[in-house]
mmJSON file of the N, C-alpha and C atoms, coordinates in Angstrom:
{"data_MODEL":{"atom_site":{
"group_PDB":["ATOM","ATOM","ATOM","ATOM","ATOM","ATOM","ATOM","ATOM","ATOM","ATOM","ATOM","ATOM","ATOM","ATOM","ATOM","ATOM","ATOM","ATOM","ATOM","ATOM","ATOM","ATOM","ATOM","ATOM","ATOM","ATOM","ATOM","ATOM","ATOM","ATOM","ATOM","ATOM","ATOM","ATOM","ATOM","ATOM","ATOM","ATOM","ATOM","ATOM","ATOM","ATOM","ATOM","ATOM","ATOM","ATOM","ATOM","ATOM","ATOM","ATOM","ATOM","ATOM","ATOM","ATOM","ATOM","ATOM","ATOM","ATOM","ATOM","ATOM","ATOM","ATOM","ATOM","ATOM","ATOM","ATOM","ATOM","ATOM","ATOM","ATOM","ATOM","ATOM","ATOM","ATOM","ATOM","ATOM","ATOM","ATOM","ATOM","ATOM","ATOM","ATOM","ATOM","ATOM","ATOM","ATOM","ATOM","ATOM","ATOM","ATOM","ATOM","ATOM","ATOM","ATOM","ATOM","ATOM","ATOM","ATOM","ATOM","ATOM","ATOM","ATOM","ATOM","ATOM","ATOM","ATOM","ATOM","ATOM","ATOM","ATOM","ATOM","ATOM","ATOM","ATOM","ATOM","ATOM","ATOM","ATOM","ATOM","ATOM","ATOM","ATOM","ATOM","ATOM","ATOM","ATOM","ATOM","ATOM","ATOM","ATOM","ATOM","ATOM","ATOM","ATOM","ATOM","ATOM","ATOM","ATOM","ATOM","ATOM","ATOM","ATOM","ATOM","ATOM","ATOM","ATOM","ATOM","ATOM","ATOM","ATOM","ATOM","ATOM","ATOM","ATOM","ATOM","ATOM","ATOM","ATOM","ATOM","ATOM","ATOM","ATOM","ATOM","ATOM","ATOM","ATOM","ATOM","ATOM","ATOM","ATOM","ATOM","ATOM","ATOM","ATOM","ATOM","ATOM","ATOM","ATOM","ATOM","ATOM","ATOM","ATOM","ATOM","ATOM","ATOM","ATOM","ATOM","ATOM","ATOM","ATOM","ATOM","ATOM"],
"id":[1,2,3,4,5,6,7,8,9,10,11,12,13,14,15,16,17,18,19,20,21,22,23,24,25,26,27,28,29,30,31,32,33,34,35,36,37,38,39,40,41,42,43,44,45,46,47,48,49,50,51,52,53,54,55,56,57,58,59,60,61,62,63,64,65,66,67,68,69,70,71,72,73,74,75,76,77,78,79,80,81,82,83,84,85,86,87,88,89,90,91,92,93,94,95,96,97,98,99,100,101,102,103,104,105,106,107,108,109,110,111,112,113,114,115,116,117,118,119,120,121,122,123,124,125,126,127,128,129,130,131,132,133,134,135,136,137,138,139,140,141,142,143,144,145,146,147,148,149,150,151,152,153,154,155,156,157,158,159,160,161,162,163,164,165,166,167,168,169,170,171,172,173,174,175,176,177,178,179,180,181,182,183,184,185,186,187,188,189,190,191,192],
"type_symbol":["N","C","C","N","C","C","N","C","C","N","C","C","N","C","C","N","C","C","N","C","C","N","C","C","N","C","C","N","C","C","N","C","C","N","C","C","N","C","C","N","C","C","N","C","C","N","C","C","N","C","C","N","C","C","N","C","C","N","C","C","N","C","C","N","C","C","N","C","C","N","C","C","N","C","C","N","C","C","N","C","C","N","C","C","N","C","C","N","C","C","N","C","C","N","C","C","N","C","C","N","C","C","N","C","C","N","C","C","N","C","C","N","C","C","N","C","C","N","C","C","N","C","C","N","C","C","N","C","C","N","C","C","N","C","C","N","C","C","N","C","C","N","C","C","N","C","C","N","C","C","N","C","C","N","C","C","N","C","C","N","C","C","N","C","C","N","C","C","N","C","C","N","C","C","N","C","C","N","C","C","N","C","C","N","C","C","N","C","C","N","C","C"],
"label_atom_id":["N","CA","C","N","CA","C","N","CA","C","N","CA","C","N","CA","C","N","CA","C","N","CA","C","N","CA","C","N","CA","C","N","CA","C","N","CA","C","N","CA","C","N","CA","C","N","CA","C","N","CA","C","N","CA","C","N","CA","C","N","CA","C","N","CA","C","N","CA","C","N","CA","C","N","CA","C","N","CA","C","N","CA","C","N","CA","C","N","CA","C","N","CA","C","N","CA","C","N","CA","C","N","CA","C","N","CA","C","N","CA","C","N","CA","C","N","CA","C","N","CA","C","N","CA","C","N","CA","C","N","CA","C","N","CA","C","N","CA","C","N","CA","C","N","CA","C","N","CA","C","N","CA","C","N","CA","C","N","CA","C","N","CA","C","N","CA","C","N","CA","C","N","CA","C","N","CA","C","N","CA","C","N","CA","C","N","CA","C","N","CA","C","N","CA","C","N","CA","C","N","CA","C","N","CA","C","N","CA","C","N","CA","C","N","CA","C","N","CA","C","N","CA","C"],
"label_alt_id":[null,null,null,null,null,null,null,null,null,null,null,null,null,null,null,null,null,null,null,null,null,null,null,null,null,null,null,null,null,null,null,null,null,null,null,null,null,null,null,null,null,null,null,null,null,null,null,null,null,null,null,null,null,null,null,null,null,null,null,null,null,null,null,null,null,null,null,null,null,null,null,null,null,null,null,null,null,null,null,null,null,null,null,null,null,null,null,null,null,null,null,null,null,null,null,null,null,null,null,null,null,null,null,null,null,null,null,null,null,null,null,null,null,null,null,null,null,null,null,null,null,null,null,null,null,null,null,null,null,null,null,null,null,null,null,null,null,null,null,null,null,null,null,null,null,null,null,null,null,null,null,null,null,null,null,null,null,null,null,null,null,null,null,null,null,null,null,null,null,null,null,null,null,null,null,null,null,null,null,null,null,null,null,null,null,null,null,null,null,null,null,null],
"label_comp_id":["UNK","UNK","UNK","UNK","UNK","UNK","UNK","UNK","UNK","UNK","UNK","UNK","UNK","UNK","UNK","UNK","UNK","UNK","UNK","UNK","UNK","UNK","UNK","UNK","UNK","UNK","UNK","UNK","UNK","UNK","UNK","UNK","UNK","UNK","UNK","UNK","UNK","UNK","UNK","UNK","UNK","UNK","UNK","UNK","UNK","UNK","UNK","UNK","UNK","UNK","UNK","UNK","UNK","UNK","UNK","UNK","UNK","UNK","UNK","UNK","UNK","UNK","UNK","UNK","UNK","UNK","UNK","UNK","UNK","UNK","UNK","UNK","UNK","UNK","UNK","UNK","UNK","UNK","UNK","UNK","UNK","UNK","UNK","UNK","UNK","UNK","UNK","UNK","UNK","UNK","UNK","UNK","UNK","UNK","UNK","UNK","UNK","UNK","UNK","UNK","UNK","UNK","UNK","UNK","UNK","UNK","UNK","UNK","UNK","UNK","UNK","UNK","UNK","UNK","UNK","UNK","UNK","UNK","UNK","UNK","UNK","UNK","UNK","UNK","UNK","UNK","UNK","UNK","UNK","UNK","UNK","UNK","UNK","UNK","UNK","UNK","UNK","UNK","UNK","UNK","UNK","UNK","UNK","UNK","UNK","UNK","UNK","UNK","UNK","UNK","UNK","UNK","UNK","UNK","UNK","UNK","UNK","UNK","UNK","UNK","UNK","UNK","UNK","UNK","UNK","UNK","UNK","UNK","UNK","UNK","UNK","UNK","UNK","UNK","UNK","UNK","UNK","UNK","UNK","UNK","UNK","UNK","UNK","UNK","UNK","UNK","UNK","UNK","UNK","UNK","UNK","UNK"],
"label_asym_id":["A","A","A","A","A","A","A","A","A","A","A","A","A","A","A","A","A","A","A","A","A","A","A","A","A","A","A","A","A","A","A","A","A","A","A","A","A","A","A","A","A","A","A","A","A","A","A","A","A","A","A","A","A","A","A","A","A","A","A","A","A","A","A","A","A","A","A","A","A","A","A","A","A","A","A","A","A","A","A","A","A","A","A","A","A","A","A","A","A","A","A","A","A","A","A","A","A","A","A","A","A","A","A","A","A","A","A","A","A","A","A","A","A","A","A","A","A","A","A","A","A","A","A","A","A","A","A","A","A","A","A","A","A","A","A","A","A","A","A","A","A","A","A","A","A","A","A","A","A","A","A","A","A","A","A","A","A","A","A","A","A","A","A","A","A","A","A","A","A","A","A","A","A","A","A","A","A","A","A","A","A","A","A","A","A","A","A","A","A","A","A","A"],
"label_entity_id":["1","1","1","1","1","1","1","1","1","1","1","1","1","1","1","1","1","1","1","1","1","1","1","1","1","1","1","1","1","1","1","1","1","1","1","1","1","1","1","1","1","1","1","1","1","1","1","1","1","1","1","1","1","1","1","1","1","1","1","1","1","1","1","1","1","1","1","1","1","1","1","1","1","1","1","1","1","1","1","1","1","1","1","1","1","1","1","1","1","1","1","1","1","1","1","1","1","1","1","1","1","1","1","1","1","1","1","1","1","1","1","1","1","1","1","1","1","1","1","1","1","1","1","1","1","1","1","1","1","1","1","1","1","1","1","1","1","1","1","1","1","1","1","1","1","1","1","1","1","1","1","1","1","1","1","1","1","1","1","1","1","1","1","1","1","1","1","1","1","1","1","1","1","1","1","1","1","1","1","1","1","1","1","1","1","1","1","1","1","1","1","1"],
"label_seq_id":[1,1,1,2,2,2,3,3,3,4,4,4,5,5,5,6,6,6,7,7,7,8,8,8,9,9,9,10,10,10,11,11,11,12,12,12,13,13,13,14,14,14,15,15,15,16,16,16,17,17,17,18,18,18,19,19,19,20,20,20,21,21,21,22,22,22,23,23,23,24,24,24,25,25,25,26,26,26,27,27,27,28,28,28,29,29,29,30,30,30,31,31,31,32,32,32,33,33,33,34,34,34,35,35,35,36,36,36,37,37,37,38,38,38,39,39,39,40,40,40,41,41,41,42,42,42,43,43,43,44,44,44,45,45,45,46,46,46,47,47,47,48,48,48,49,49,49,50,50,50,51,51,51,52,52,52,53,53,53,54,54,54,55,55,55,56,56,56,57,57,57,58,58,58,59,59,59,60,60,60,61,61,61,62,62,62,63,63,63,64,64,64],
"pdbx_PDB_ins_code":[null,null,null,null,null,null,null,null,null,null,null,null,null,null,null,null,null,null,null,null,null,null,null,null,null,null,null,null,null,null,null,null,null,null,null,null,null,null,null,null,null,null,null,null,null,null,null,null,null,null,null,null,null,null,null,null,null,null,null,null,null,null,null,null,null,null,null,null,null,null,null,null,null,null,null,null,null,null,null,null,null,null,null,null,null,null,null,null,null,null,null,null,null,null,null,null,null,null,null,null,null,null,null,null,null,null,null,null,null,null,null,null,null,null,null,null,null,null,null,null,null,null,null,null,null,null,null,null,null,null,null,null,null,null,null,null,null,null,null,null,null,null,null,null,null,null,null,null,null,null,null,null,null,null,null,null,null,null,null,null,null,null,null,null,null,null,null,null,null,null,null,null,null,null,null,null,null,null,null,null,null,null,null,null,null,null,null,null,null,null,null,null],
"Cartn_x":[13.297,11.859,11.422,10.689,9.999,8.652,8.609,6.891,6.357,5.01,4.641,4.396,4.131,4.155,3.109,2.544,1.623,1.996,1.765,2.617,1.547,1.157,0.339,0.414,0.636,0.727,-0.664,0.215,-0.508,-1.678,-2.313,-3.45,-2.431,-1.87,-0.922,0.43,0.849,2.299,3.207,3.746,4.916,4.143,4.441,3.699,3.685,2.691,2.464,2.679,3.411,3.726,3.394,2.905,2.063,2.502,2.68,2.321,1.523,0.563,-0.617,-0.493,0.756,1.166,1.16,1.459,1.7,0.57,-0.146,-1.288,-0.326,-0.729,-0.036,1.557,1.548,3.396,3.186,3.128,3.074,4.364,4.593,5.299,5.368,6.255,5.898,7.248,6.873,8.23,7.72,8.951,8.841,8.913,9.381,9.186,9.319,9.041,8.352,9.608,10.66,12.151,12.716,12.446,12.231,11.444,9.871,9.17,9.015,9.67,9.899,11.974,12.377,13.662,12.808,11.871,11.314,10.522,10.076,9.069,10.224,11.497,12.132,12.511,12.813,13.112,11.857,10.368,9.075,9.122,9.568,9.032,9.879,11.447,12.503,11.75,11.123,10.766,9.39,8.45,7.683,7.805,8.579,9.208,9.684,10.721,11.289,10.302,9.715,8.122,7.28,7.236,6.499,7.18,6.876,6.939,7.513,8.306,8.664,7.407,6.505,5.354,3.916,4.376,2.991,3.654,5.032,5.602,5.485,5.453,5.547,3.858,2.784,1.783,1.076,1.605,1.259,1.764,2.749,3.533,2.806,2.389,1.969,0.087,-0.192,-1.827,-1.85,-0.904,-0.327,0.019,0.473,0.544,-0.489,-2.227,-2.944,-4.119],
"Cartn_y":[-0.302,-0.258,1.205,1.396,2.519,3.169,4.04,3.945,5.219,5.447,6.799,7.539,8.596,9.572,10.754,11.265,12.449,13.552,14.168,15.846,17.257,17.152,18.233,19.894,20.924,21.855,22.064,22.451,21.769,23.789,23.4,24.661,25.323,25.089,25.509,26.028,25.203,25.934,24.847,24.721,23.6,22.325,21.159,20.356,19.044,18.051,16.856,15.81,14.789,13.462,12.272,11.668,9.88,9.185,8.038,7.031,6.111,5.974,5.486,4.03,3.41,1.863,1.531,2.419,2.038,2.496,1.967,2.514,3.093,4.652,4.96,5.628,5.481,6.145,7.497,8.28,9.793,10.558,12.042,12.95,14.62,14.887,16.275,17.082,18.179,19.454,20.085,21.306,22.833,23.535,22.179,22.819,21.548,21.434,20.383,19.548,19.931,19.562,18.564,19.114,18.498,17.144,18.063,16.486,15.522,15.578,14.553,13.508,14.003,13.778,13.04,13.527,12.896,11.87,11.467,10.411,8.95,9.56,8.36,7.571,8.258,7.678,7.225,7.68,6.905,5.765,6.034,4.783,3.369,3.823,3.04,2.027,2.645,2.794,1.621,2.007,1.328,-0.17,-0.218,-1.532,-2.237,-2.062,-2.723,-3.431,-2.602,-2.829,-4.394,-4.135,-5.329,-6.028,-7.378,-8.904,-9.682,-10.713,-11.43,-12.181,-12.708,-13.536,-12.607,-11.51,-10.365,-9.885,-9.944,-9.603,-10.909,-12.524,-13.428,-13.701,-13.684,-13.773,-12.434,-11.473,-10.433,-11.126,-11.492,-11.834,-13.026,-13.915,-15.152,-14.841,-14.158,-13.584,-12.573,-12.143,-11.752,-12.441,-13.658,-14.791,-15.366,-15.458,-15.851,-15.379],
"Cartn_z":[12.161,12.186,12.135,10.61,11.107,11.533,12.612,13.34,12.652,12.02,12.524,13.159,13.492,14.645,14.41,15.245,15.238,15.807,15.248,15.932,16.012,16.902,17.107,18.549,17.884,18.908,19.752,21.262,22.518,22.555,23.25,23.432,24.438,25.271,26.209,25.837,25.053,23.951,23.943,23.021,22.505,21.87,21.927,21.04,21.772,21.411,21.711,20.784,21.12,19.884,20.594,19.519,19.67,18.471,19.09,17.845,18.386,17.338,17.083,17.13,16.615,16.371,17.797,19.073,20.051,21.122,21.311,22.125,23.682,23.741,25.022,24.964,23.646,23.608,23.149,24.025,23.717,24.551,23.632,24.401,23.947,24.425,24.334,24.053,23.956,23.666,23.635,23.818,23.679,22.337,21.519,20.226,19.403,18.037,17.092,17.226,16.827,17.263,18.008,19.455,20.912,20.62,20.637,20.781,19.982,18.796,17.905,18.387,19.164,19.674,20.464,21.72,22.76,22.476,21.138,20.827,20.894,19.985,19.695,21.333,21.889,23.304,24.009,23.89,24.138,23.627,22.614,21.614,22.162,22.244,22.433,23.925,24.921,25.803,25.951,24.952,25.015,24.565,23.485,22.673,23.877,24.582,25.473,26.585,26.773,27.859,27.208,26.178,25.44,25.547,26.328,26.225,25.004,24.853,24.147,23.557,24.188,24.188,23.486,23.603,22.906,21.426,21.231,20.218,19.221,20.076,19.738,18.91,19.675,19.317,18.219,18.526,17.234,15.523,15.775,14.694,14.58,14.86,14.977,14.398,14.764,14.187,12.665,12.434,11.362,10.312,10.658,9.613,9.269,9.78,9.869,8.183],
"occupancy":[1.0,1.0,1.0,1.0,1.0,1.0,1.0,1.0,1.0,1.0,1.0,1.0,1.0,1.0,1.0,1.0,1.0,1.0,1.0,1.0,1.0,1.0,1.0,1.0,1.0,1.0,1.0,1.0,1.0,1.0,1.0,1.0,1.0,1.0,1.0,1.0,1.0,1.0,1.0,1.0,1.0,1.0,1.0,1.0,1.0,1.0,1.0,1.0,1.0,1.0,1.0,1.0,1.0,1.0,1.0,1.0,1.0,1.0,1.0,1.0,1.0,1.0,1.0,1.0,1.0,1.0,1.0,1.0,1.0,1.0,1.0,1.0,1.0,1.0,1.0,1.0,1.0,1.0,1.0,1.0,1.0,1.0,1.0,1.0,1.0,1.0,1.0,1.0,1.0,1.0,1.0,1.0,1.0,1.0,1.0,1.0,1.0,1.0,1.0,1.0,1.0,1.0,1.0,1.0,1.0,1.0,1.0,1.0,1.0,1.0,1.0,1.0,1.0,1.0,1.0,1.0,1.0,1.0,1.0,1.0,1.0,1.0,1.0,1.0,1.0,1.0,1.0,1.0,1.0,1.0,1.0,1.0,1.0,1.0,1.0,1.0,1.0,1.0,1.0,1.0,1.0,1.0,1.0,1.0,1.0,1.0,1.0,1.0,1.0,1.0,1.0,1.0,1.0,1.0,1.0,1.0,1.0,1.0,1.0,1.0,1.0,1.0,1.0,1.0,1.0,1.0,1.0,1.0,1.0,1.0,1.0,1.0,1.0,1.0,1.0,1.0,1.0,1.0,1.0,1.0,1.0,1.0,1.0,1.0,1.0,1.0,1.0,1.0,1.0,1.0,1.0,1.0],
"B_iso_or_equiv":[0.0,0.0,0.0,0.0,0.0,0.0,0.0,0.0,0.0,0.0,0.0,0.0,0.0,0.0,0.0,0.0,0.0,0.0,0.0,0.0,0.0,0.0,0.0,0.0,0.0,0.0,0.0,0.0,0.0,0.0,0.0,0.0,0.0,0.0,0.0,0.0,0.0,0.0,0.0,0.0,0.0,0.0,0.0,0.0,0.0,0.0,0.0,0.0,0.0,0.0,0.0,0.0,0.0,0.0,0.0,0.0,0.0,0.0,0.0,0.0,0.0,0.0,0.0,0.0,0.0,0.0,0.0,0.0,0.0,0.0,0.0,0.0,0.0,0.0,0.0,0.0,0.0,0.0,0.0,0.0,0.0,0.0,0.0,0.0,0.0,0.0,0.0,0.0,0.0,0.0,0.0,0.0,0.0,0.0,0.0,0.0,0.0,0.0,0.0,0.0,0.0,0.0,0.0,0.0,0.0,0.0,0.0,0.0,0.0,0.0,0.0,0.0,0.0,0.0,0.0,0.0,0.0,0.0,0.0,0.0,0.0,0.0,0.0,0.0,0.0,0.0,0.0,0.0,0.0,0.0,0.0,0.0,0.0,0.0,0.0,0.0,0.0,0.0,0.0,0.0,0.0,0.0,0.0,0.0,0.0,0.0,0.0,0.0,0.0,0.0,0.0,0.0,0.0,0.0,0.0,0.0,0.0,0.0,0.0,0.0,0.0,0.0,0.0,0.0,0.0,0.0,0.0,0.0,0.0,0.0,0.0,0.0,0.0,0.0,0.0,0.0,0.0,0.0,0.0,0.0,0.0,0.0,0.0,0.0,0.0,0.0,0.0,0.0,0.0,0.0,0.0,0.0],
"pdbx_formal_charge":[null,null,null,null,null,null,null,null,null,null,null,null,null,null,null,null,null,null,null,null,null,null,null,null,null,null,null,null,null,null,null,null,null,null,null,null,null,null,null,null,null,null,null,null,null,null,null,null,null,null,null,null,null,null,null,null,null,null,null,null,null,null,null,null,null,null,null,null,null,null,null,null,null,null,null,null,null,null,null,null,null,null,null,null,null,null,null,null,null,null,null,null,null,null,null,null,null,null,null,null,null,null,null,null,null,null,null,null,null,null,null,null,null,null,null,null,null,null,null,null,null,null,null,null,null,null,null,null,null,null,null,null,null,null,null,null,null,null,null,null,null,null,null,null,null,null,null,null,null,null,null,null,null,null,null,null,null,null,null,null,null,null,null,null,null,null,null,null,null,null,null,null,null,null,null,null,null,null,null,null,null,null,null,null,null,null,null,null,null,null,null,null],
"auth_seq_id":[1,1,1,2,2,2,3,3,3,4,4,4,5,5,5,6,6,6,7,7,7,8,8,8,9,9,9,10,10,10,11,11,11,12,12,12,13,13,13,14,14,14,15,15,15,16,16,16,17,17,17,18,18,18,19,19,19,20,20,20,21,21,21,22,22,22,23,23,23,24,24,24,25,25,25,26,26,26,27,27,27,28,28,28,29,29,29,30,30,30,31,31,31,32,32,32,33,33,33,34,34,34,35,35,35,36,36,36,37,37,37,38,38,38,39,39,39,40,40,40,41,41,41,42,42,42,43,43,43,44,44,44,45,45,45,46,46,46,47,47,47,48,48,48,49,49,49,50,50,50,51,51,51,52,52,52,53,53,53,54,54,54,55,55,55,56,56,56,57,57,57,58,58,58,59,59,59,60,60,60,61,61,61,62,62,62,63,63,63,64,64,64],
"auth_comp_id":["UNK","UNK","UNK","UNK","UNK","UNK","UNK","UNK","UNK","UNK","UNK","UNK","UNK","UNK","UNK","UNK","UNK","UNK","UNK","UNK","UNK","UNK","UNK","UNK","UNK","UNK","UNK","UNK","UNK","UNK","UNK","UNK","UNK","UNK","UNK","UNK","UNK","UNK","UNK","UNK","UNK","UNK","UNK","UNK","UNK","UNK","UNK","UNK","UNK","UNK","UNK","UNK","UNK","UNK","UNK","UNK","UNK","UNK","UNK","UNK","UNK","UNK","UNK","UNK","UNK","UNK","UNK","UNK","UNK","UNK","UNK","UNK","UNK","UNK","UNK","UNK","UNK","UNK","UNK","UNK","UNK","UNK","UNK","UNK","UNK","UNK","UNK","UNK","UNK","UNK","UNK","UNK","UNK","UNK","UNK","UNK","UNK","UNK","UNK","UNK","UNK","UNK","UNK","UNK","UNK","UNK","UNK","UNK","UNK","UNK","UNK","UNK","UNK","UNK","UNK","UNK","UNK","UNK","UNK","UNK","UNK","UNK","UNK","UNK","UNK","UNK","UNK","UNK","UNK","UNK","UNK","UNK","UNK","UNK","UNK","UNK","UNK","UNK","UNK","UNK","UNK","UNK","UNK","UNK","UNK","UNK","UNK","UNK","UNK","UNK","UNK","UNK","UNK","UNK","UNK","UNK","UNK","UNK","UNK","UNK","UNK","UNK","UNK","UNK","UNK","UNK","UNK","UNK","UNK","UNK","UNK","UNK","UNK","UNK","UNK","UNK","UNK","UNK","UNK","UNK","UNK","UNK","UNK","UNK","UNK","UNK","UNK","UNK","UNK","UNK","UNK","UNK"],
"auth_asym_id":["A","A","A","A","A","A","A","A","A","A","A","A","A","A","A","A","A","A","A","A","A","A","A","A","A","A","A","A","A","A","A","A","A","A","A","A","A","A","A","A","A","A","A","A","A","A","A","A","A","A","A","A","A","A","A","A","A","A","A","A","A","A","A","A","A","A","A","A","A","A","A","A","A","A","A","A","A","A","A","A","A","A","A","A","A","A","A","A","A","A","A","A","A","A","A","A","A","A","A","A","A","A","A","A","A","A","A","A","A","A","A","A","A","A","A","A","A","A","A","A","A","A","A","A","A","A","A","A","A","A","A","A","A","A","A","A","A","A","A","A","A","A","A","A","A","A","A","A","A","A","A","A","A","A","A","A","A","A","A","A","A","A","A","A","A","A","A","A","A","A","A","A","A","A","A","A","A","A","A","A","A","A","A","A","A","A","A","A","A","A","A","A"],
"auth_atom_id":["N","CA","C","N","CA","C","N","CA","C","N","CA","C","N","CA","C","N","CA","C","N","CA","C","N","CA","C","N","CA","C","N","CA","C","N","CA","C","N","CA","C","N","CA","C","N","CA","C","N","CA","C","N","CA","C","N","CA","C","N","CA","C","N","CA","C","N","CA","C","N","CA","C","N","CA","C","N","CA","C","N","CA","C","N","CA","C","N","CA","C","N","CA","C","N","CA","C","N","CA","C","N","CA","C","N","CA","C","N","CA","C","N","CA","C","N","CA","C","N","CA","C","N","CA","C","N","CA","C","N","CA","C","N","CA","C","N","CA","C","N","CA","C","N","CA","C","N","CA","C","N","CA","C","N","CA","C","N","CA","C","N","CA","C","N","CA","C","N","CA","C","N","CA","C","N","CA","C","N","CA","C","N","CA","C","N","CA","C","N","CA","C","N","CA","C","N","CA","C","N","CA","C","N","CA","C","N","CA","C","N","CA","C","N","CA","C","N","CA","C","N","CA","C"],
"pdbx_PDB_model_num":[1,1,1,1,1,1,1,1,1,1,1,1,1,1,1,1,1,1,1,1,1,1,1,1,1,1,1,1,1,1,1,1,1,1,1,1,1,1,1,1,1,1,1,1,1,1,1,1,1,1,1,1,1,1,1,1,1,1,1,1,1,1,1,1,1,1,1,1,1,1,1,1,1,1,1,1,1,1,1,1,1,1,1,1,1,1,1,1,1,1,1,1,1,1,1,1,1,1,1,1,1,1,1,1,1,1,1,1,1,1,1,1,1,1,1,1,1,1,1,1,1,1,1,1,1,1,1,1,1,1,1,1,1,1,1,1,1,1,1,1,1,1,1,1,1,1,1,1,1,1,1,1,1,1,1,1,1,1,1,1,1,1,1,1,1,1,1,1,1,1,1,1,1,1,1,1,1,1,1,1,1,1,1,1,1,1,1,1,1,1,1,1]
}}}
């Protein structure tokens, strides 16, 4: 599965990453590098979090 991702440097220094597919899956680094390493493990993270039954009904409204 592949997600997109947003990559933006932080006002503070190093950078911030989101994906957008996932409301709430964000992360960060010290460098673009890092926080794109650190997204995949958010991401891994958030997937698991989601329910069988929300994965079930997304897919199920999708067919619609």
């Amino acid at each position: 599965m592949k997600l997109k991702v947003t990559l933006e440097e932080a006002e503070e220094g190093g950078y911030i990453v989101s994906c957008p597919e996932l409301p709430g899956c964000h992360s960060q680094g010290d460098t673009a590098e890092e926080a794109l390493e650190n997204i995949k493990e958010a991401i891994e993270g958030c997937l698991e979090s989601l329910s069988e039954e929300t994965l079930y009904n997304r897919n199920k409204q999708d067919r619609r």
